[in-house]
N, CA, C and O of each residue as an XYZ file, in Angstrom:
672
protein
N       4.020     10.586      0.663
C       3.740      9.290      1.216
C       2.818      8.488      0.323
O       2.820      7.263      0.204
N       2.065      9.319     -0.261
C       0.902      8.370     -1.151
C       1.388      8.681     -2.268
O       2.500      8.239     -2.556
N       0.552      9.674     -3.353
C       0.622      9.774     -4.494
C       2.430     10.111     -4.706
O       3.170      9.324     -5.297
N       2.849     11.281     -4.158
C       3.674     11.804     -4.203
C       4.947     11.263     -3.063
O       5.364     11.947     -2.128
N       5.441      9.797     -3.437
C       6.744      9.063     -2.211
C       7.619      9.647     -1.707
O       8.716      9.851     -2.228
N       7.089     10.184     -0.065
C       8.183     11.113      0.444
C       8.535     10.233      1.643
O       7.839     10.469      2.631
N       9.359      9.373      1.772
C      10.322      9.362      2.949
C       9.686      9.662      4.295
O       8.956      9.049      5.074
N      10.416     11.178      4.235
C      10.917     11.930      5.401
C       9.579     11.875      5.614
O       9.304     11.073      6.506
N       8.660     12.410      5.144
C       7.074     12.401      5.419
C       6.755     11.602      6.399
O       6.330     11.939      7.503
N       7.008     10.255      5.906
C       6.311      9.288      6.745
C       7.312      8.787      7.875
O       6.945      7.936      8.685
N       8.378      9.249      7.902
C       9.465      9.135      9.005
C       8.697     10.229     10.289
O       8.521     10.138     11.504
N       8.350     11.391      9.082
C       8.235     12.318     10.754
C       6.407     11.981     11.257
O       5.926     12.495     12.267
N       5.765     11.226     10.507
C       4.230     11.042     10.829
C       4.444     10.005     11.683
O       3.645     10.037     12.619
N       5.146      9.174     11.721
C       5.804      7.743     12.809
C       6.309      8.449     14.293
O       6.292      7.816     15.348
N       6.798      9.990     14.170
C       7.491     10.017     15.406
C       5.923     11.377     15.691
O       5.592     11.849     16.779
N       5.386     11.619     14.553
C       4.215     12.740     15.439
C       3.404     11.384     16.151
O       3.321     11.333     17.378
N       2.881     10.414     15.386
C       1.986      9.481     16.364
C       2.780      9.488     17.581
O       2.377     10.124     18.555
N       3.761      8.905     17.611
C       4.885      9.048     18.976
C       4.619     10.108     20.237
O       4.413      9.852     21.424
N       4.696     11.342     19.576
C       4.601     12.651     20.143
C       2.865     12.694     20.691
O       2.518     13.666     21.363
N       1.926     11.690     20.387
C       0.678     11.981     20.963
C       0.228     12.208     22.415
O       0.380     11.256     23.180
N      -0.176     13.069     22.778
C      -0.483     13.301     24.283
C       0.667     12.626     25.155
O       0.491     11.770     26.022
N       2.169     13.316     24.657
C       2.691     12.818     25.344
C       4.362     13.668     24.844
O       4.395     13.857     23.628
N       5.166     13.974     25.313
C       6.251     14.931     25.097
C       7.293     13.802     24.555
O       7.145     12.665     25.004
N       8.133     13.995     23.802
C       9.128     13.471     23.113
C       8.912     12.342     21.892
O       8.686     11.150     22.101
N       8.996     12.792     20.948
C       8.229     12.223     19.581
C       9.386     11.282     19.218
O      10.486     11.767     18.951
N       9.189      9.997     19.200
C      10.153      8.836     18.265
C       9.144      7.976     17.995
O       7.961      7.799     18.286
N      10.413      7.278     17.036
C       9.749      6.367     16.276
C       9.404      5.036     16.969
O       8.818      4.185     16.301
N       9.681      4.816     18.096
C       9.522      3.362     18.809
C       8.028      3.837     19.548
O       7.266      2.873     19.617
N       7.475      5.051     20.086
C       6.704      5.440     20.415
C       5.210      5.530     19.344
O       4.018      5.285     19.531
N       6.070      6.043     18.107
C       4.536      5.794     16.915
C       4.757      4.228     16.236
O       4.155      3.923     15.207
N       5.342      3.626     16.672
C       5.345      2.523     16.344
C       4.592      1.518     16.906
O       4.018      0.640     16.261
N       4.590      1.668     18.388
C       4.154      0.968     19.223
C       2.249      1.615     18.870
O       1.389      0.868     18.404
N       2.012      3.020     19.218
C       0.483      3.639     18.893
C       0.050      2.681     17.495
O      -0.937      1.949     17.550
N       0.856      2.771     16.315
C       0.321      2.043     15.096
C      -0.072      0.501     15.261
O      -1.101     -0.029     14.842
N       1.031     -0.131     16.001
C       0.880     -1.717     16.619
C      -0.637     -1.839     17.166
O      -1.460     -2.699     16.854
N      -0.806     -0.679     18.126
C      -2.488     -1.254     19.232
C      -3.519     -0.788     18.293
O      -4.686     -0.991     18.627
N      -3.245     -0.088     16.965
C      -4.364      0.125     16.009
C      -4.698     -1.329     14.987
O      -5.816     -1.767     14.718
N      -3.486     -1.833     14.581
C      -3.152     -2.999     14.116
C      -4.027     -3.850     14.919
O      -5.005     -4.458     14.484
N      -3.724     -3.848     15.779
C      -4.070     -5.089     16.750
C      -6.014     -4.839     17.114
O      -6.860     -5.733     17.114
N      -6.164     -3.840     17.296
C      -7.388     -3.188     17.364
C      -8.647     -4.067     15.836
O      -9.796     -4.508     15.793
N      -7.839     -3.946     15.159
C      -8.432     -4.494     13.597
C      -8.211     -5.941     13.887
O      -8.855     -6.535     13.022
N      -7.711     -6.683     14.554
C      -7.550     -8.206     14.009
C      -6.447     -8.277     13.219
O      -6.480     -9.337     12.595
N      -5.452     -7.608     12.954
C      -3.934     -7.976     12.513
C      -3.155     -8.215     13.139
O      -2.884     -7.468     14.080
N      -2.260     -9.666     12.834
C      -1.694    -10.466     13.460
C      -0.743    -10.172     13.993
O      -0.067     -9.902     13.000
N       0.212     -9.906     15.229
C       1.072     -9.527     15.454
C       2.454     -9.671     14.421
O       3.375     -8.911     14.124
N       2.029    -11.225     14.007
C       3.283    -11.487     13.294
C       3.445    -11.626     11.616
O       4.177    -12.268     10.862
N       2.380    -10.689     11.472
C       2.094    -10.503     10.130
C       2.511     -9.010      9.277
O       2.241     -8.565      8.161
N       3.337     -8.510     10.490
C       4.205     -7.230     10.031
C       5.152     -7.247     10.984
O       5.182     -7.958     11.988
N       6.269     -6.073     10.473
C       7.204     -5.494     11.693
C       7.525     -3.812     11.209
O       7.614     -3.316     10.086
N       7.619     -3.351     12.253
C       7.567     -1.654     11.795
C       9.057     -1.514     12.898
O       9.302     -1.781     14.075
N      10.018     -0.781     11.406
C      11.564     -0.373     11.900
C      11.782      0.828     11.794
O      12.907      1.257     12.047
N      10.783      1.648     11.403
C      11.315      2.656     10.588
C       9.546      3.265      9.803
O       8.783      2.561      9.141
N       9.391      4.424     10.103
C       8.225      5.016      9.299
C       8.290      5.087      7.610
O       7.278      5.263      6.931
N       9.526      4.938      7.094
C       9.111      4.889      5.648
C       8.973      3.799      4.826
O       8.873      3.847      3.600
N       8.965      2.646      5.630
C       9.891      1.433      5.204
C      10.879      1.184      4.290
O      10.621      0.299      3.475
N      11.537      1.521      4.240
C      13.322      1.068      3.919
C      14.081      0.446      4.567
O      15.239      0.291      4.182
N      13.697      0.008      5.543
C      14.737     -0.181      6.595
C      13.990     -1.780      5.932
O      12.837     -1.995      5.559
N      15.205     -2.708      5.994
C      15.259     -3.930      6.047
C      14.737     -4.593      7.115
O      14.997     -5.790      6.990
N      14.248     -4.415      7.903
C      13.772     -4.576      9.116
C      12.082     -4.954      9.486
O      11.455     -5.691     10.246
N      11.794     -3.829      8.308
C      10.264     -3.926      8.150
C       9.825     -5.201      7.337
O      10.460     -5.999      6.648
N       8.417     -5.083      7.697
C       7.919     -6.390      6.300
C       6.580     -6.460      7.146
O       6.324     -6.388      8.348
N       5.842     -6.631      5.994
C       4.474     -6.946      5.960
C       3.941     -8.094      5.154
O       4.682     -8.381      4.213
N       2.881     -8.816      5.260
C       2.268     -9.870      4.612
C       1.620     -9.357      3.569
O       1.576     -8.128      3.624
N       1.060     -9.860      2.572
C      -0.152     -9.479      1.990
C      -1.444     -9.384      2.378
O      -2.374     -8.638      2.072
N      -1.286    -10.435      3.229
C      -2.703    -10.106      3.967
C      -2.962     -9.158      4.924
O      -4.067     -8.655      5.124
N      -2.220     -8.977      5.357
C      -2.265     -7.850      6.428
C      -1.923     -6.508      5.332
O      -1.519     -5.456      5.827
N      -2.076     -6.601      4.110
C      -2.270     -5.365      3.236
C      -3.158     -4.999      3.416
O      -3.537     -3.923      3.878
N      -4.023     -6.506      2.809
C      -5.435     -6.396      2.213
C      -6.377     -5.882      3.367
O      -7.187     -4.955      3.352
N      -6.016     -6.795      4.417
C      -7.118     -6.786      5.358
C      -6.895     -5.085      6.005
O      -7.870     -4.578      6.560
N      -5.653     -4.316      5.902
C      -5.802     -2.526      6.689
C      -6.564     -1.945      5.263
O      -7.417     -1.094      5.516
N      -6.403     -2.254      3.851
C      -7.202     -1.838      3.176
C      -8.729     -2.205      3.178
O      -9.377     -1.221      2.822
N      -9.367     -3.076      3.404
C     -10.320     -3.546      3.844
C     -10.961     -2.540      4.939
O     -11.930     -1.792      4.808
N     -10.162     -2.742      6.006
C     -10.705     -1.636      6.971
C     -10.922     -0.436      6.543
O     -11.978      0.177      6.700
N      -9.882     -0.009      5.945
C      -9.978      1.231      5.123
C     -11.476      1.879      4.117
O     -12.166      2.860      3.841
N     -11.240      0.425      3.905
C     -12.856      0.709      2.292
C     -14.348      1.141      3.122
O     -15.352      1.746      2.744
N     -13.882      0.404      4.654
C     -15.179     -0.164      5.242
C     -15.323      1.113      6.436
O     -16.349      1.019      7.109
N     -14.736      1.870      6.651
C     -14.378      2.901      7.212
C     -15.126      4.324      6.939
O     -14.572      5.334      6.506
N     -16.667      4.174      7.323
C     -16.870      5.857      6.220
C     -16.196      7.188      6.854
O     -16.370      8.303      6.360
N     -15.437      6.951      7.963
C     -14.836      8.299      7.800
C     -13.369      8.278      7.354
O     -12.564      9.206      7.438
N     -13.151      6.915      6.812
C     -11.736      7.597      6.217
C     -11.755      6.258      5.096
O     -10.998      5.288      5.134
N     -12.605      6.459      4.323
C     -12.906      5.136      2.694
C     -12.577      6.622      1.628
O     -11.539      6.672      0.969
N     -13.154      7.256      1.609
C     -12.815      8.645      0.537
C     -11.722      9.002      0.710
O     -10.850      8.566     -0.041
N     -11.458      9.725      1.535
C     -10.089     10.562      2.085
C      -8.797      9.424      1.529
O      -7.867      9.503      0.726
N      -9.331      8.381      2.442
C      -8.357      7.021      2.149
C      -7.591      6.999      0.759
O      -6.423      7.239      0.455
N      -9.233      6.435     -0.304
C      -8.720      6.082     -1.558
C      -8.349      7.508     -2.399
O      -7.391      7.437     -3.169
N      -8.868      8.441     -2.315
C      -8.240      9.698     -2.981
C      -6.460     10.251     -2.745
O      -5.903     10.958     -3.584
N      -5.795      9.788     -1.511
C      -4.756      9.715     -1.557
C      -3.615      8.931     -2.563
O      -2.501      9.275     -2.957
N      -4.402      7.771     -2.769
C      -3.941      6.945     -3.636
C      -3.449      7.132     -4.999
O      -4.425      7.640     -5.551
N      -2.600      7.039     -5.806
C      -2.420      7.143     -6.874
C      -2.981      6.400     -8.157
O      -2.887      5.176     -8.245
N      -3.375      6.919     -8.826
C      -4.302      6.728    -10.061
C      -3.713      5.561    -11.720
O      -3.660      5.898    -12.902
N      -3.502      4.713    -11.308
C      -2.688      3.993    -12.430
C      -2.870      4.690    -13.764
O      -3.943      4.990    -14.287
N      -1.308      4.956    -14.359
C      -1.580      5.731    -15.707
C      -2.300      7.214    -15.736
O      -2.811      7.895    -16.625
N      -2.152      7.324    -14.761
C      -2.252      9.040    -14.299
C      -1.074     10.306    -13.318
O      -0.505     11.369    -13.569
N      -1.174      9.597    -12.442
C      -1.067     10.466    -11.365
C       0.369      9.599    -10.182
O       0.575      8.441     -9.817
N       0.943     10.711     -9.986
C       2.247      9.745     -9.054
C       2.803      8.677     -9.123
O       3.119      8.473    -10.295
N       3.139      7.754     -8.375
C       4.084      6.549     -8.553
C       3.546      6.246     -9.715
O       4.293      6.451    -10.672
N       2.088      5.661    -10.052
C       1.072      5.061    -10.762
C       1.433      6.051    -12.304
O       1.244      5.556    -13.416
N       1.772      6.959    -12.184
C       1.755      8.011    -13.830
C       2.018      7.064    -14.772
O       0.936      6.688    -15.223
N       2.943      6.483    -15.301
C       3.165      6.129    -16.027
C       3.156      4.080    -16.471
O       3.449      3.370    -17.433
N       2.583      3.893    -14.943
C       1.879      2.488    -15.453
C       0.902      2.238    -15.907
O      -0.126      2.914    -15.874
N       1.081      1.202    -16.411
C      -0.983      0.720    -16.999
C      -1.578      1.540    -18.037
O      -2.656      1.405    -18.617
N      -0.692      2.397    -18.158
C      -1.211      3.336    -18.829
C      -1.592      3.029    -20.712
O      -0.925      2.268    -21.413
N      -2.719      3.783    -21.164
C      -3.211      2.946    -22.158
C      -3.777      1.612    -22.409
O      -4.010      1.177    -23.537
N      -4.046      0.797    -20.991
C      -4.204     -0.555    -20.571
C      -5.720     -0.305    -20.124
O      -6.240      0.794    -19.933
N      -6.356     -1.649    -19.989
C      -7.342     -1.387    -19.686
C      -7.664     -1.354    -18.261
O      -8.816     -1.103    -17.905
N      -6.663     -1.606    -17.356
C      -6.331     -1.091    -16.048
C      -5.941      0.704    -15.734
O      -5.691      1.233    -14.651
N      -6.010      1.378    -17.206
C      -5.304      2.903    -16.921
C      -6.514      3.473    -16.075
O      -7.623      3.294    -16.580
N      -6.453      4.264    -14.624
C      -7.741      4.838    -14.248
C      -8.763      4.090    -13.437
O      -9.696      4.611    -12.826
N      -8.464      2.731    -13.504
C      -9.205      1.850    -12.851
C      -8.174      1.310    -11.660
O      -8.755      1.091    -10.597
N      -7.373      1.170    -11.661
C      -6.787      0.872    -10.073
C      -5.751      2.206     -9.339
O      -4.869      2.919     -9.817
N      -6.242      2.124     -8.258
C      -5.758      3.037     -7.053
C      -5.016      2.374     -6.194
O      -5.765      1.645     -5.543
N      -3.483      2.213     -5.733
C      -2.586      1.586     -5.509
C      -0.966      2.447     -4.530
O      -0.177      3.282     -4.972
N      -1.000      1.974     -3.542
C       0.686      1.690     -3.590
C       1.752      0.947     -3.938
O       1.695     -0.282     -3.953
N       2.802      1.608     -4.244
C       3.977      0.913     -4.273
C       4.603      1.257     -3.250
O       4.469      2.023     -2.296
N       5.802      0.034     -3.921
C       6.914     -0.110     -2.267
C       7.884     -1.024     -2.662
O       7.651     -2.228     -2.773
N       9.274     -0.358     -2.941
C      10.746     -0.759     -3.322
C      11.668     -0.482     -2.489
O      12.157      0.572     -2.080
N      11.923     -2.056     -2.200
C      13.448     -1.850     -2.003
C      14.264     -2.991     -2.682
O      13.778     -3.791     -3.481
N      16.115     -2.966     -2.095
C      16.784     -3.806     -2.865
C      15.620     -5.269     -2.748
O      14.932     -5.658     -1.804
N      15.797     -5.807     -4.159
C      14.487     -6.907     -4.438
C      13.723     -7.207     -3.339
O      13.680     -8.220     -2.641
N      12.956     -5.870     -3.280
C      11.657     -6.205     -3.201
C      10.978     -5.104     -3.939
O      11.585     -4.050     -4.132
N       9.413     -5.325     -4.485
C       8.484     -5.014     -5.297
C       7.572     -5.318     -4.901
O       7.344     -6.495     -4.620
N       6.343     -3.921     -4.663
C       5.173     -4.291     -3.812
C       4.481     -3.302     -4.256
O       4.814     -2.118     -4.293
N       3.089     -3.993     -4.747
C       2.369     -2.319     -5.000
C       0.639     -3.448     -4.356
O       0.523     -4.673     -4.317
N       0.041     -2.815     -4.128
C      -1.107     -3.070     -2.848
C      -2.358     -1.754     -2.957
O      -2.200     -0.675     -2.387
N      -3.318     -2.019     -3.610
C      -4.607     -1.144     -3.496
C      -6.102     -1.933     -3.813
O      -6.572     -2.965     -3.335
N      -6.638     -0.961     -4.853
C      -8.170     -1.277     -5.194
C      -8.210     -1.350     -6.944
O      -7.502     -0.719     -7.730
N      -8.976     -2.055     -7.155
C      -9.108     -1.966     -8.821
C     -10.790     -2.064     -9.240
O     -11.518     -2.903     -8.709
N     -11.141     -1.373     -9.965
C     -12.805     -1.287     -9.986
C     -12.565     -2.105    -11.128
O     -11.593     -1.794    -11.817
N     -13.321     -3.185    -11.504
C     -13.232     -4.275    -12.700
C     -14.580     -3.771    -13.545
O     -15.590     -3.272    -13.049
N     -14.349     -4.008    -14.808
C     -15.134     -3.702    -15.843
C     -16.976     -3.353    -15.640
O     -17.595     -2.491    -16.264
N     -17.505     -4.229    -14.674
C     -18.658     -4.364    -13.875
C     -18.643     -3.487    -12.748
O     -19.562     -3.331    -11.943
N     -17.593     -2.958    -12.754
C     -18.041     -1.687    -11.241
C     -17.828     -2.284     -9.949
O     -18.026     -1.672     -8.899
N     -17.398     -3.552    -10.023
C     -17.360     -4.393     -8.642
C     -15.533     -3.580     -8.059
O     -14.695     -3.046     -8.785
N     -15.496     -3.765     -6.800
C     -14.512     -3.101     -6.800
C     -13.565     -4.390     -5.601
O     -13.965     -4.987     -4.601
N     -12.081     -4.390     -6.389
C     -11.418     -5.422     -5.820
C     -10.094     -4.936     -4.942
O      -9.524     -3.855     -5.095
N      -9.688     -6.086     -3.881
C      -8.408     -5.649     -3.363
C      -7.552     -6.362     -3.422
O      -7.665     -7.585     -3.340
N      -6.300     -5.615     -3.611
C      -4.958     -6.826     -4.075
C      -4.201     -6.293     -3.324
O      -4.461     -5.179     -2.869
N      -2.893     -7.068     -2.958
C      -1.521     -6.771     -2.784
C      -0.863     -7.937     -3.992
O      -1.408     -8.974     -4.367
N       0.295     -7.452     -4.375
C       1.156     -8.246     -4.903
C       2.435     -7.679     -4.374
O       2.746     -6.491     -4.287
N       3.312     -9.033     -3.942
C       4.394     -8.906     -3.050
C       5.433     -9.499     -3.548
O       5.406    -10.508     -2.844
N       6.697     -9.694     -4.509
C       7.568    -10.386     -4.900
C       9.348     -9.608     -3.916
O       9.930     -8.542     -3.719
N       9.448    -10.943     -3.649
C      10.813    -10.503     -2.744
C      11.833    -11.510     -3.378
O      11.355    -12.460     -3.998
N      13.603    -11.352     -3.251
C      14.411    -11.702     -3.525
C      14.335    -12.771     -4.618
O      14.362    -14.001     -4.647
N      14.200    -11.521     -5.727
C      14.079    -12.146     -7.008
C      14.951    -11.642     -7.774
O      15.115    -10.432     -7.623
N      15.594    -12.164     -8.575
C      16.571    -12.401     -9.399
C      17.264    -11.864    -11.239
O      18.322    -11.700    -11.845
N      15.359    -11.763    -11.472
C      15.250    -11.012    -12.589
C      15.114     -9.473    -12.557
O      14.743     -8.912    -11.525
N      15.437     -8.736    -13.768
C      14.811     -6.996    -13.950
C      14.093     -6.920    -13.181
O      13.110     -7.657    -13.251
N      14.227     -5.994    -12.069
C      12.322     -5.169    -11.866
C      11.347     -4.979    -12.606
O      10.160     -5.058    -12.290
N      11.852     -4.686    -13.754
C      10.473     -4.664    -15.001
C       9.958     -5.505    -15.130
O       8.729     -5.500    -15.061
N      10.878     -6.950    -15.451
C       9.952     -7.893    -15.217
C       9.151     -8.122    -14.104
O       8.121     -8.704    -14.447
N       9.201     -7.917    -12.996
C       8.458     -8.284    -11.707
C       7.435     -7.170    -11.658
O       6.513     -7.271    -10.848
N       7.535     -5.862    -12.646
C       6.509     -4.907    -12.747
C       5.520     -5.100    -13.556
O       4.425     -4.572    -13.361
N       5.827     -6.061    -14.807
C       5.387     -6.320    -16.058
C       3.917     -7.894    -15.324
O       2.696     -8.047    -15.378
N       4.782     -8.444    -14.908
C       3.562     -9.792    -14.124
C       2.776     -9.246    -13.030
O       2.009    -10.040    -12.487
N       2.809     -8.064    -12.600
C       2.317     -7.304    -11.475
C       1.280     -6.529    -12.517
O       0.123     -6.947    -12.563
N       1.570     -5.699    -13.137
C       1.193     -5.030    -14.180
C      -0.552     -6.198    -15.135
O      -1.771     -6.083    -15.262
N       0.234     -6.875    -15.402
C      -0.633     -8.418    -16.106
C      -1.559     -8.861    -15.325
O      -2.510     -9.231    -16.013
N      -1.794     -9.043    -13.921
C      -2.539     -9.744    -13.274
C      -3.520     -8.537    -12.459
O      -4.394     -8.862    -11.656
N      -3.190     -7.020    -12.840
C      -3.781     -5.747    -12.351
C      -4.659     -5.110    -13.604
O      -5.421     -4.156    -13.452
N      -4.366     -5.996    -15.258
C      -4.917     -5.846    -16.218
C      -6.164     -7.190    -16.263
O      -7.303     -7.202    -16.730
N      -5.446     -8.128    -15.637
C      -6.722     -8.989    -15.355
C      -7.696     -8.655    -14.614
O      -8.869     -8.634    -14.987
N      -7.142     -8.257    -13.084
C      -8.541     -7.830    -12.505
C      -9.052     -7.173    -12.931
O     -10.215     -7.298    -12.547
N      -8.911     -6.061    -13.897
C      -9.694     -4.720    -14.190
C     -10.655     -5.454    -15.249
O     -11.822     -5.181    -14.968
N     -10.590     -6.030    -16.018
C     -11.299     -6.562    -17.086
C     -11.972     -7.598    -16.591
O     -12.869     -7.982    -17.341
N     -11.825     -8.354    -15.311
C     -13.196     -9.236    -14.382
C     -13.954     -8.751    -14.881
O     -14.129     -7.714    -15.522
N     -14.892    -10.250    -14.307
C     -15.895     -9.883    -14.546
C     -17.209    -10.996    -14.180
O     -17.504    -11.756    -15.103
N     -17.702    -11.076    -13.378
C     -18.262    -12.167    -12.781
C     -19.951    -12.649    -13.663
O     -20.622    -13.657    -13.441
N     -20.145    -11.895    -14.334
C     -21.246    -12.422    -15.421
C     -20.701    -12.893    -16.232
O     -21.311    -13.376    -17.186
């Protein structure tokens, strides 16, 4: 689900929330538990839709802001800001992230998901910028027209900018 993109993983973590204090595990059931956590934070009802625990399903979609702002919660969270960002994959190291950024001055400095489907391209985390300040992004490009590389390459560019911020 994080470092290592498994599907089924997050298909069957959608129907265990489901299954909470309560017999028969689906996905409309951990869907709905994830919704009153959503909603719990100040995320907008209509700033996502959950079809499906892995998102693939065409159905789903999220904002950017409603990235930023569950990562936000996340950072701000001390019992789950570590756990959180250590799941994450390591740009130019480690999982999805292995082989981006890598040699960049973003390699090691941002912790990130991705998220593909037919055109769409989404990768959404933290980037510690040259000063130690530490930033949050989503970048979201949908029904676009060019290579994926290219839409990885301007994603890539503006994740080499933040890292090299620098507010002095």
């Amino acid at each position: 689900m994080m470092r290592v993109s498994q599907n089924q993983y997050a298909e069957t973590l959608l129907r265990a929330l489901g299954a909470l204090g309560a017999p028969g595990a689906t996905g409309a059931l951990g869907a709905q538990r994830v919704r009153a956590v959503l909603k719990s934070w100040n995320i907008a009802d209509d700033s996502y839709a959950i079809a499906d625990g892995s998102g693939l399903s065409r159905y789903n979609y999220v904002t950017s802001d409603a990235l930023v702002r569950i990562l936000a919660r996340m950072r701000t969270d001390a019992r789950h800001a570590v756990p959180f960002a250590e799941t994450l994959p390591v740009a130019g190291r480690e999982g999805t992230l292995s082989r981006r950024l890598a040699g960049s001055a973003a390699e090691g400095r941002v912790r990130a998901k991705t998220g593909t489907v037919d055109n769409v391209r989404a990768i959404a985390g933290y980037v510690e910028t040259v000063s130690g300040e530490t930033l949050l992004f989503s970048i979201i490009a949908n029904n676009f027209t060019v290579p994926t590389s290219a839409i990885d390459a301007a994603a890539d560019r503006a994740l080499i900018r933040l890292a090299t911020f620098s507010r002095q």
